[in-house]
C-alpha positions in Angstrom: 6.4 -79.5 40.6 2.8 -80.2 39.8 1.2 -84.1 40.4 -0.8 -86.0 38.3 -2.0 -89.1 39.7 -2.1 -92.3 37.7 -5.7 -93.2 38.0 -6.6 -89.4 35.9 -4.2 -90.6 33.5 -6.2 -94.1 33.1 -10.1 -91.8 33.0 -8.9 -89.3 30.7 -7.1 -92.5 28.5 -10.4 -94.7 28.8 -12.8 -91.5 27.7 -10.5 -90.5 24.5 -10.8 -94.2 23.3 -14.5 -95.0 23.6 -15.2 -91.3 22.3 -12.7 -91.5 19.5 -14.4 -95.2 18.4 -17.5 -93.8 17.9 -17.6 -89.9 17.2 -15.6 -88.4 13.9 -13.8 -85.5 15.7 -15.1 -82.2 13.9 -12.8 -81.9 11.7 -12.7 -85.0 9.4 -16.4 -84.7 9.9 -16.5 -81.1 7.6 -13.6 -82.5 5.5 -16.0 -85.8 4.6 -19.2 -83.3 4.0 -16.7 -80.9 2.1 -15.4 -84.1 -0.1 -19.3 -85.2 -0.8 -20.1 -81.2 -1.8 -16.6 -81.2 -4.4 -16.9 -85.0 -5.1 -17.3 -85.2 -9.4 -18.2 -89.0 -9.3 -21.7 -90.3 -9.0 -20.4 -93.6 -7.5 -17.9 -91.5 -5.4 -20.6 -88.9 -4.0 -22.5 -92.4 -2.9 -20.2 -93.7 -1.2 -19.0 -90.7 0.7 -23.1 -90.5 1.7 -23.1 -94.1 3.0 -19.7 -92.7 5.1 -21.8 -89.7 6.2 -24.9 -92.0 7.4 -22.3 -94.3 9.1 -21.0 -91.3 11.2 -24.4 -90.2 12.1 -25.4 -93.9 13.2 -22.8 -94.6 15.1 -22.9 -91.3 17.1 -26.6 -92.1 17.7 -26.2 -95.4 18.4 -22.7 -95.2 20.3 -21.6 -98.1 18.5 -18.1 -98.1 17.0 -18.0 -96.5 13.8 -15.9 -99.4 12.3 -15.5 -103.1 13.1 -11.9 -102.5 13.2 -11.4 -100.6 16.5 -7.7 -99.8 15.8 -4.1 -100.4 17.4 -4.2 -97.7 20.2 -1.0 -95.2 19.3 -0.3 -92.4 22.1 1.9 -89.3 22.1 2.6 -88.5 25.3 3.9 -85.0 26.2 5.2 -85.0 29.9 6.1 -81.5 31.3 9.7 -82.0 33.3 7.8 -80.2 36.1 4.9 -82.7 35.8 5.3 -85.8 38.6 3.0 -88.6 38.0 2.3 -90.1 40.8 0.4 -93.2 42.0 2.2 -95.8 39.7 3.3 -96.2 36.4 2.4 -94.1 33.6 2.8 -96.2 31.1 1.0 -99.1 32.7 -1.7 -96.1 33.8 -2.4 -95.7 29.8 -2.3 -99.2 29.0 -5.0 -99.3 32.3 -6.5 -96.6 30.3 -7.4 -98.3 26.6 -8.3 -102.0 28.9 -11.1 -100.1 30.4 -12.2 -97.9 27.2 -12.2 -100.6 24.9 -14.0 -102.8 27.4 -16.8 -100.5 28.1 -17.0 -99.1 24.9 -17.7 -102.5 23.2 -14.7 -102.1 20.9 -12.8 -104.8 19.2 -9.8 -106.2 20.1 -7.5 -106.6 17.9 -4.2 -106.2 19.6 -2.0 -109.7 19.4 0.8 -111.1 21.9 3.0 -112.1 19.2 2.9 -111.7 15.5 4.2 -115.4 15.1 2.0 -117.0 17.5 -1.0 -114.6 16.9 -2.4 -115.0 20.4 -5.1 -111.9 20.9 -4.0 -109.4 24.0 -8.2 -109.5 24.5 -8.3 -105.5 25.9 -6.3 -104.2 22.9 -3.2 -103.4 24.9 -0.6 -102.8 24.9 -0.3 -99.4 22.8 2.1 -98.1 20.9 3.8 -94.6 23.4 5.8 -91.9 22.3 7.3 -90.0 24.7 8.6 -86.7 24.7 9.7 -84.3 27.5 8.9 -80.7 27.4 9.2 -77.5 29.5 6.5 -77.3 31.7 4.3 -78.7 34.3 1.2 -80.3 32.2 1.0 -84.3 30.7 -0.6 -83.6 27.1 -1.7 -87.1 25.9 -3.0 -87.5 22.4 -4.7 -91.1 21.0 -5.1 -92.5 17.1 -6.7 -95.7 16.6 -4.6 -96.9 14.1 -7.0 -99.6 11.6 -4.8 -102.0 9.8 -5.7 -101.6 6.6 -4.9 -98.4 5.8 -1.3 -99.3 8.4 -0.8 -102.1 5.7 -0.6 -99.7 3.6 1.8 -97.7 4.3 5.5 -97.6 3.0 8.9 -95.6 3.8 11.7 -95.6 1.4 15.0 -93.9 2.1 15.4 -92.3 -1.5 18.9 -90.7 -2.6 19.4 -87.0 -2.5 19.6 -86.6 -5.9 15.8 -87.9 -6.2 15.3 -84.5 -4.5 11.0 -82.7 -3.7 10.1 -84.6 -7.5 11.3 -88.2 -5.8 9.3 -87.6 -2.9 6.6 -86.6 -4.7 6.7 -89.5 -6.8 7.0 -92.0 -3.9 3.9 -90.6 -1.6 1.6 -90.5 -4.7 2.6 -93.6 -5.3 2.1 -95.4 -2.2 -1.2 -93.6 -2.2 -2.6 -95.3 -5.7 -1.2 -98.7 -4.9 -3.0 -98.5 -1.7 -6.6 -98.1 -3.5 -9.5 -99.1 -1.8 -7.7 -101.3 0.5 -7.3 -97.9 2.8 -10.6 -97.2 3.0 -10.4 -93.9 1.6 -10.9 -91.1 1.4 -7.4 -90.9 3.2 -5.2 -88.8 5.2 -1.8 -89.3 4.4 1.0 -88.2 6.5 4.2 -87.9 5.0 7.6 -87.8 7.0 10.5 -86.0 5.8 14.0 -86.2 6.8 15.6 -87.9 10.0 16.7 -91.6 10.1 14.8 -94.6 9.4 13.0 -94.5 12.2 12.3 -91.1 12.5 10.8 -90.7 9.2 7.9 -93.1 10.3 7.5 -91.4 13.8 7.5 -88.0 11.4 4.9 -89.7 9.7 2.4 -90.9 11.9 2.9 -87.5 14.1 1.5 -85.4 10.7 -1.9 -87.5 11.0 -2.8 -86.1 14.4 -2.5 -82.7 12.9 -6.0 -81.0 12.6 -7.0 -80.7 9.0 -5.9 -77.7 7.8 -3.8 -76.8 10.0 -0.6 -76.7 7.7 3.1 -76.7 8.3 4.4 -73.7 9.8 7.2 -73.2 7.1 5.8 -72.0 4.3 7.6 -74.2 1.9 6.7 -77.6 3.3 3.1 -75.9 3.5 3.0 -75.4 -0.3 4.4 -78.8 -0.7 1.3 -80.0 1.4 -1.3 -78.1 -1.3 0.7 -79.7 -4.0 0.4 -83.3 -2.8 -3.2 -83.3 -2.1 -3.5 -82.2 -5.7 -1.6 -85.0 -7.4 -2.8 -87.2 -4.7 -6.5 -86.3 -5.7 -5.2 -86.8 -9.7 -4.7 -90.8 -9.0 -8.5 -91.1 -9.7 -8.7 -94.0 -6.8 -11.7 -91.7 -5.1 -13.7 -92.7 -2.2 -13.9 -96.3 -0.9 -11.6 -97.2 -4.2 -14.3 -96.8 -6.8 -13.3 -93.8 -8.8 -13.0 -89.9 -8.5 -11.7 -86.6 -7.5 -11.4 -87.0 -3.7 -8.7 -89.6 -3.0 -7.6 -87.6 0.1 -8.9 -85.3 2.2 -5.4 -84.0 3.4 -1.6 -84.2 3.7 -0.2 -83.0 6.2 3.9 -83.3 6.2 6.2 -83.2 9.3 10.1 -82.3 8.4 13.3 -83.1 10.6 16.9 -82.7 9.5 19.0 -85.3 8.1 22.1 -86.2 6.9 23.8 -85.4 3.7 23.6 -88.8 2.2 20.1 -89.5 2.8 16.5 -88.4 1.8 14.2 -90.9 3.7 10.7 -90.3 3.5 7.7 -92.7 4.8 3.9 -92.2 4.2 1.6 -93.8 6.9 -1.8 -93.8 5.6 -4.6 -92.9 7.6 -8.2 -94.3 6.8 -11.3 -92.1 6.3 -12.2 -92.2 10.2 -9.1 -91.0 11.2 -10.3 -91.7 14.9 -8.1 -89.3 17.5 -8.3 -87.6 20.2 -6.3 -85.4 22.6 -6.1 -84.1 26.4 -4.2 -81.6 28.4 -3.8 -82.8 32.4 
């Protein structure tokens, strides 16, 4: 049994967010200069410059690279030899994203109710997913989700019948009906299989994937290539004004299901894409 003690938890929580809100991690940052180099568009090659100064600002600046600073989402990976100890890991994330979005001047945005729309004022709580795995580390990973590219996404539970060519249909779709009101260029994920419920866990697990990092079976992996091609054939392009580069990437996470169902969801990620992750 290995301890970790609550108020680790909280620093490592508080670091991710306020280096998350203002840094691109490496990765979208190459995809968004690979986009600019591959972009056809005039107006789409623009736009995806102004996106390229705004990352370079707000790392120099340490200013948030967008005024919408997210709903915190954490995956939480607790080893069954892992003890937290000290408090409440839950309330030790939560502790976590107060103090990062405090100190890192980031909006709040989180509400107490979505009928009385009271703000939280320190953007908690988050959204945790929990999962319990062999071993003795906590591995913590953090998206701030923005709304508009959240609003934007959709899950269907499509008949088997509708088979790859309905799913196919569905996430492109979703993808040209969002338009520029996802702030792309996007990252889709796309969940496959499960319940419901699953499918849109599935789906917001496939956006912390590192870009280009694709799915380990090889079929799902060519369905990944495909969709970012007919994704990219919508025309929406960067920031919704027209173009080759609709998305940067879409990854897709799989999980059985039963025989009468094909549920799929797509949850739209924005151009920022704002994650990080940590091993304790």
């Amino acid at each position: 049994m290995r301890d970790v003690h609550v108020d680790q938890i909280t620093k490592a929580v508080s670091e991710m967010c306020q280096s998350a809100g203002v840094t691109l991690s490496d990765d979208m940052l190459e995809a968004l200069q690979k986009a600019h180099r591959e972009e056809e568009s005039p107006l789409g090659r623009h736009a995806l410059e102004i996106l390229l100064e705004n990352a370079e600002m707000a790392t120099g600046s340490a200013l948030p690279y967008c005024q919408d600073c997210g709903f915190s989402v954490v995956f939480a990976k607790l080893g069954q030899d892992c003890h937290v100890i000290g408090g409440s890991l839950t309330e030790a994330i939560n502790e976590g994203i107060r103090q990062g979005y405090g100190e890192g001047l980031l909006r709040a945005s989180i509400l107490k109710s979505p009928i009385d729309r009271e703000n939280t004022g320190d953007n908690t709580p988050a959204v945790i997913h929990y999962e319990v795995v062999p071993g003795d580390r906590l591995e913590l990973a953090i998206t701030l989700k923005g709304g508009g590219s959240e609003n934007m996404s959709r899950q269907a539970m499509l008949k088997p019948a509708d088979g790859v060519e309905g799913v196919k249909r569905f996430v492109v779709d979703t993808v040209a009906n969002a338009g520029p009101n996802a702030c792309p260029p996007l990252v889709p994920g796309i969940g496959l299989g499960g319940t419901f419920d699953k499918s849109t866990y599935l789906a917001k697990k496939a956006i912390m994937r590192p870009i280009g990092q694709f799915n380990s079976d090889p079929q799902i992996a060519e369905l990944e290539k495909e969709m970012l091609v007919l994704c990219n054939e919508t025309g929406v392009g960067p920031q919704g004004l027209g173009g080759t580069v609709t998305c940067l990437w879409t990854p897709i996470e799989v999980y059985p299901c039963h025989v009468t169902a094909l549920p799929v969801a797509v949850n739209i990620q924005c151009h920022a894409n704002r994650r990080r992750e940590v091993t304790l």
